[in-house]
C-alpha positions, 0 to 999 in steps of 0.5 A, spaced: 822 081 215 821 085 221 814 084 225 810 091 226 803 090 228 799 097 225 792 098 226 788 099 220 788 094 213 795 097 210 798 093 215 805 091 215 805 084 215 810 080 217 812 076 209 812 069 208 817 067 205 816 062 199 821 056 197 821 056 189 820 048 186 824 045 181 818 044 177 815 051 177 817 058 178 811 060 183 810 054 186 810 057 194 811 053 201 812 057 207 819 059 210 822 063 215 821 070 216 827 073 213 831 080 214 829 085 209 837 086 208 838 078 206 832 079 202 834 085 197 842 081 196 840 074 195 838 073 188 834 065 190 830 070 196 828 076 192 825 072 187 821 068 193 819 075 194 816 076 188 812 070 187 807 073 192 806 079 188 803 073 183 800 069 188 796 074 190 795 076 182 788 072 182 786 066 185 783 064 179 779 056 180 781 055 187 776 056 191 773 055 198 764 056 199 763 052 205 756 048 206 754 052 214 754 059 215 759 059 221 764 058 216 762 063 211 768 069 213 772 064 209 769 063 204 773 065 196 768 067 190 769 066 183 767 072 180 762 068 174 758 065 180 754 072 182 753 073 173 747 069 169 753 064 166 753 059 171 750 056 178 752 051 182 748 045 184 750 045 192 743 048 194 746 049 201 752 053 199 746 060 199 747 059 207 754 060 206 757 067 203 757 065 196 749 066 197 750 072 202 753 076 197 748 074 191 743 076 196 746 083 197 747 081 204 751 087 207 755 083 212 758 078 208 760 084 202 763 088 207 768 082 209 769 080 202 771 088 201 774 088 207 778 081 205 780 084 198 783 091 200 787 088 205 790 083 201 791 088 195 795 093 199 799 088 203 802 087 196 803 095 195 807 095 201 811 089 200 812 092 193 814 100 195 819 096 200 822 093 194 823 100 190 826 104 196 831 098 196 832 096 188 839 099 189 841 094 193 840 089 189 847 086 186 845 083 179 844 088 174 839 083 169 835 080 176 834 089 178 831 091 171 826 084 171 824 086 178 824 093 177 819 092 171 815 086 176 814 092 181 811 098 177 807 092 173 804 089 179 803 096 183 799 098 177 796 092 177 794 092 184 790 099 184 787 097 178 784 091 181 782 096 187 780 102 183 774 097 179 772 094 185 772 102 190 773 107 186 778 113 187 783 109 193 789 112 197 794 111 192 801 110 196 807 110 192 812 109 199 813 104 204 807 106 210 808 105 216 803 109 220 807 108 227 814 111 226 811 116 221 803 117 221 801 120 215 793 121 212 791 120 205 785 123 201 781 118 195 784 119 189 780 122 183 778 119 177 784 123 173 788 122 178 788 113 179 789 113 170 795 117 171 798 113 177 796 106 173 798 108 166 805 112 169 807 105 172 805 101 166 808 104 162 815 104 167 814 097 166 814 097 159 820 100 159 824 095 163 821 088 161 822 084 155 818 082 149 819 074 151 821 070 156 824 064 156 822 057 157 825 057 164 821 064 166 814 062 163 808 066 166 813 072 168 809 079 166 811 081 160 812 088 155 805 086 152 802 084 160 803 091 161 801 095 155 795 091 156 794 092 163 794 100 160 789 099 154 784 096 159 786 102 164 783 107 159 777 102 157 774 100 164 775 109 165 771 109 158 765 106 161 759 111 161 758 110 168 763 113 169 763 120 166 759 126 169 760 124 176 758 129 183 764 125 186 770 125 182 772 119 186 767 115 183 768 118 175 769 123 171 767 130 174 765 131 166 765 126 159 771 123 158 769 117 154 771 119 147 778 121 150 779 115 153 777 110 148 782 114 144 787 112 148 785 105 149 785 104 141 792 107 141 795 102 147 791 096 143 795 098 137 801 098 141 800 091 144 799 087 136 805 091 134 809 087 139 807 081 133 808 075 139 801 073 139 797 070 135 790 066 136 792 059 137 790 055 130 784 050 129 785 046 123 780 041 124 773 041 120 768 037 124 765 039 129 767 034 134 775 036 131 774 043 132 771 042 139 776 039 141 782 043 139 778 050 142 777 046 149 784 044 148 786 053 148 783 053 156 788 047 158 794 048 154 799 052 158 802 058 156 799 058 149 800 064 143 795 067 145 797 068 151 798 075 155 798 073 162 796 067 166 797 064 174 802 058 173 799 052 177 804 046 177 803 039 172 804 036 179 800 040 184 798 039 191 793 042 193 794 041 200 801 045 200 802 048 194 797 054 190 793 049 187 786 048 185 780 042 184 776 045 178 776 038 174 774 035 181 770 041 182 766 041 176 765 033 175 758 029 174 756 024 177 758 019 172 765 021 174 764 020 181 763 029 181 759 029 187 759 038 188 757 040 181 760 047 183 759 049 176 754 049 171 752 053 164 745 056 165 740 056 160 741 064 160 748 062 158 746 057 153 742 061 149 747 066 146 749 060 142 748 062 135 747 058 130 751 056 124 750 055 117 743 059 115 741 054 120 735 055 124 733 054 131 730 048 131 725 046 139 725 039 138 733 038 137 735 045 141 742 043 141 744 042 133 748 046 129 750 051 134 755 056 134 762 051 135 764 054 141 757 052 145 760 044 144 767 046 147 764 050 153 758 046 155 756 038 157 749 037 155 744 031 155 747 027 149 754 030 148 759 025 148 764 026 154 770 021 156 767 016 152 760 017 157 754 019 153 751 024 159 745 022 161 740 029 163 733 027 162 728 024 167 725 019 162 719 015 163 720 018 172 727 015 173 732 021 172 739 020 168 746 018 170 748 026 170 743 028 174 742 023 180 747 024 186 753 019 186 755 015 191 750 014 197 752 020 199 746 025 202 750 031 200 753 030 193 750 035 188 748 035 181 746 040 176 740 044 176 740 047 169 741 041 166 748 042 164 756 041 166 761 045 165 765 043 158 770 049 158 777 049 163 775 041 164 781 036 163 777 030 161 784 026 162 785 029 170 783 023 174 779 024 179 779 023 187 778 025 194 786 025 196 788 032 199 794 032 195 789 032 188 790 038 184 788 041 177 794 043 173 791 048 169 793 055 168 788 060 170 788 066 164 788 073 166 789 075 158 789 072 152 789 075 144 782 074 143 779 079 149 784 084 146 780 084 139 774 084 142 776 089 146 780 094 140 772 091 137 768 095 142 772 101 142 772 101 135 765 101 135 764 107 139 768 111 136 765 110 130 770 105 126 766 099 125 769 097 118 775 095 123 770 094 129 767 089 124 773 086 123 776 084 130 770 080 131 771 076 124 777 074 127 774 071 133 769 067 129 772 065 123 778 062 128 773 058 130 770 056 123 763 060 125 760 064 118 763 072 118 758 077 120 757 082 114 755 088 120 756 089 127 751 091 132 751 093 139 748 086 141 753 082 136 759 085 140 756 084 147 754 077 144 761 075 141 764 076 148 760 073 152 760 067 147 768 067 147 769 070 154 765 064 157 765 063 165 771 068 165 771 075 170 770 080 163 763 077 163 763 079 170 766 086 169 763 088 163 757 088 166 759 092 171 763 097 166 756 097 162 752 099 168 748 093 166 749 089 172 742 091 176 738 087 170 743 082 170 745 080 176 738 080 179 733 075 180 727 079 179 730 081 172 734 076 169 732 069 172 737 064 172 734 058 167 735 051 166 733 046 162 727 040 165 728 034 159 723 029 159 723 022 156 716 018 155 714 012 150 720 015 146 717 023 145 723 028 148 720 034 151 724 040 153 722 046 157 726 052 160 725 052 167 727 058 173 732 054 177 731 058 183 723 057 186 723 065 188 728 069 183 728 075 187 730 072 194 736 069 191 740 074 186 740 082 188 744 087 186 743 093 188 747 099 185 751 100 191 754 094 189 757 098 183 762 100 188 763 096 195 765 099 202 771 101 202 773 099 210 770 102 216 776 102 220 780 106 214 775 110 213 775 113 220 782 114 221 785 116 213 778 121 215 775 119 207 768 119 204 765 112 204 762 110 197 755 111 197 749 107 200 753 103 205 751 102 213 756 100 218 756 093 220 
């Protein structure tokens, strides 16, 4: 393609080709820059094309927090860490842009907004070039598919845009601002449902129901009707009605409305009968564990929507990898960064089972199933290891002593490891080329009944909001409820959704993030256990010695900072409360 240097963030940037594997349909490695021309008429080429509309889609575990600050401009975030489900054990991660962003740092949120505008608006650009120039595509079948990816992924796009800025610019055409100069206003409220549910829906006409084998991971009529029914929920929010600005909400309350329209798309979606939790037979604890642990590192399963694609033989170094089970690992297992860890916060909205009740002294018996799939804690069994969190008689255990000689390994501080997404049959080592191979998922079946459950609930429907959520617990053999409440919904997603973005989300859309994601509200906590002459004490502790310094959200942050250089030159409102820097 053409090299064009623009200024501003909607720049033209010259397209990396990507070279697909055998292996796998979006495995990248960088080519050539190739004409525009050869791109749209060579079949082998236009698919490279589209592989970076995925790529981009969401970098899901691969993540990058360096240790210094002078390197923070390069860090990558993964949502869950600024919620209260999990933490790291890497203290000098909070001098880098993982903590800067925790601490409402402006600098460090203005470049990652910055970061996310740019990338998302380099994939429009790319995308409007390919649909004023489908035609050109030769094959029939290969410009339908295409076609239906685009209008999916500039959908996709502005609604991973709108959530984070608001009303943004919406351009439908290829922009370029130096042969063509050309302004845009901040779209409203009204105006980015329109324009994103139109494009879902354009996308649902064009895609098919299934893929092939050969075409897994592809988007899907279900990816985009869910994409269309999660467009009407986030506009549901009721922070988002009777707004002055209409870029920032609703100028009155459309939420009933809304929430309407998201039930009749989620209808649409279960209509299309293709998914379907995934079935555990198991009727012991350990057997259901392990086949709920067992949904997150499956690829491509039935309750599967939509999920990035990793590669069975990753690279890490070349290819788009991640090291979550490297990542995640306890010292036992020669894990020396313990990047995430379950807090106490978390662990708490474990439920108990059976009329059981909550017993102190043995906290971690009869808990809601899930908790034994999502979290390692002292006692469990894991990799034939039994994970050894306790300080007992002064000496601290295997799992909560530093690998290695190291003088930088980590460990956790909350008292647990991560048992959710690990593969426990991933060797793990420090080779560049190492690489996890699970799939990082964006939807499955089981947010769309908790999402059909929340709306239902609103609307007043609670016999089939009461319903939905039975579905999610009675899969994995916990007792059905016999009624529903606001906290049994907010509970059964945390619960189900555990260290995935819609916990982070949620509390955006819920206006709950201030008190959430604060320290001086919500503190994260983490479990101190204390072996002596045989007695087992367990205390909960703040796992950050002044909470407040550590995590901030302001409500600023309900919206970042659009670009300082876009707001000049497009002339647009900046989003409230953000200063230059």
């Amino acid at each position: 393609m053409k090299n064009i240097i623009i200024k501003g963030l909607l720049a033209l940037l010259p397209l990396l080709m990507a070279a697909c594997s055998p292996n796998s349909l979006f495995d990248d490695a960088p080519k050539n820059k190739i004409s525009d021309e050869e791109t749209w008429r060579n079949p082998m080429l236009l698919d490279e094309y589209v592989n970076t509309w995925y790529r981009n889609m969401n970098a899901g575990f691969k993540t990058y927090v360096p240790s210094t600050a002078l390197f923070k401009s390069i860090s990558r975030y993964y949502l869950p860490w600024f919620a209260d489900q999990l933490s790291n054990g890497k203290s000098d991660w909070y001098n880098a842009g993982y903590g800067d962003v925790l601490k409402a740092n402006e600098e460090s949120i203005t470049r990652w907004a910055g970061t996310t505008w740019s990338n998302y608006y380099t994939q429009i650009q790319y995308i409007n070039s390919f649909l004023e120039n489908k035609a050109k595509v030769p094959d029939a079948a290969q410009r339908r598919r295409v076609e239906g990816e685009a209008h999916f992924f500039r959908a996709y796009y502005y609604y991973m845009l709108w959530r984070r800025f608001g009303g943004v610019l919406l351009i439908d055409h290829k922009y370029d601002p130096l042969t063509k100069p050309e302004k845009f206003p901040r779209a409203s409220y009204e105006q980015m449902v329109s324009f994103i549910v139109s494009e879902a829906d354009k996308a649902d006409s064009l895609l098919s129901v299934t893929n092939t084998a050969a075409d897994a991971g592809r988007i899907t009529r279900g990816a985009a009707i869910m994409l269309k029914a999660k467009t009407y929920l986030w506009a549901s929010g009721t922070v988002f009605q009777n707004k002055a600005k209409s870029y920032l909400g609703f100028t009155d309350d459309k939420s009933q409305a809304m929430l309407q329209k998201a039930r009749a798309a989620y209808d649409e979606l279960f209509a299309l009968g293709v998914y379907q939790l995934v079935t555990i037979t198991g009727a012991t604890q350990d057997k259901i564990r392990d086949e709920y642990r067992q949904i997150f590192i499956s690829k491509n399963t039935s309750e599967s929507i939509l999920e990035v694609q990793h590669s069975n033989d990753g690279d890490y170094a070349n290819k788009f990898g991640h090291t979550l089970d490297r990542d995640a690992a306890a010292p036992s297992f020669t894990g020396t960064t313990a990047a995430y860890t379950p807090t106490q916060n978390h662990v708490d909205e474990y439920g108990m089972r059976g009329g059981a009740v909550y017993d102190p002294q043995h906290p971690y018996d009869n808990r809601d199933y899930r908790f034994y799939a999502n979290v390692l804690y002292n006692g469990c069994e894991y990799r034939s290891h039994t994970m050894d969190m306790a300080t007992t008689d002064g000496k601290a255990g295997a799992d909560i002593t530093p690998y290695g000689s190291s003088t930088t390994a980590a460990v956790s501080r909350t008292g647990y490891y991560l048992g959710k997404f690990v593969d426990a049959s991933q060797s793990i080592d420090d080779n560049n080329t190492y690489a996890s191979k699970q799939d990082y998922i964006i939807w499955r079946l089981a947010e769309a009944y908790l999402d059909y459950a929340e709306v239902c609930y609103r609307l007043g429907d609670n016999a089939a909001a009461l319903d939905m959520v039975n579905r999610i617990r009675t899969r994995v053999h916990m007792d059905a409820l016999s009624t529903l409440t606001w906290d049994d919904i907010v509970r059964e997603r945390r619960v189900e959704m555990a260290f995935e973005e819609t916990t982070y989300w949620d509390q955006l859309r819920w206006g709950t993030a201030e008190q959430t994601f604060s320290g001086r509200t919500n503190p994260l906590r983490g479990i101190a256990i204390t072996v002596h002459a045989g007695h087992t004490t367990y205390r909960t502790v703040n796992i950050n010695r002044f909470p407040a310094r550590v995590r901030k959200f302001e409500t600023k942050e309900y919206y970042f900072p659009i670009p300082w250089a876009e707001v000049r030159y497009q002339g647009i409102e900046q989003n409230p409360g953000w200063n230059e820097v």
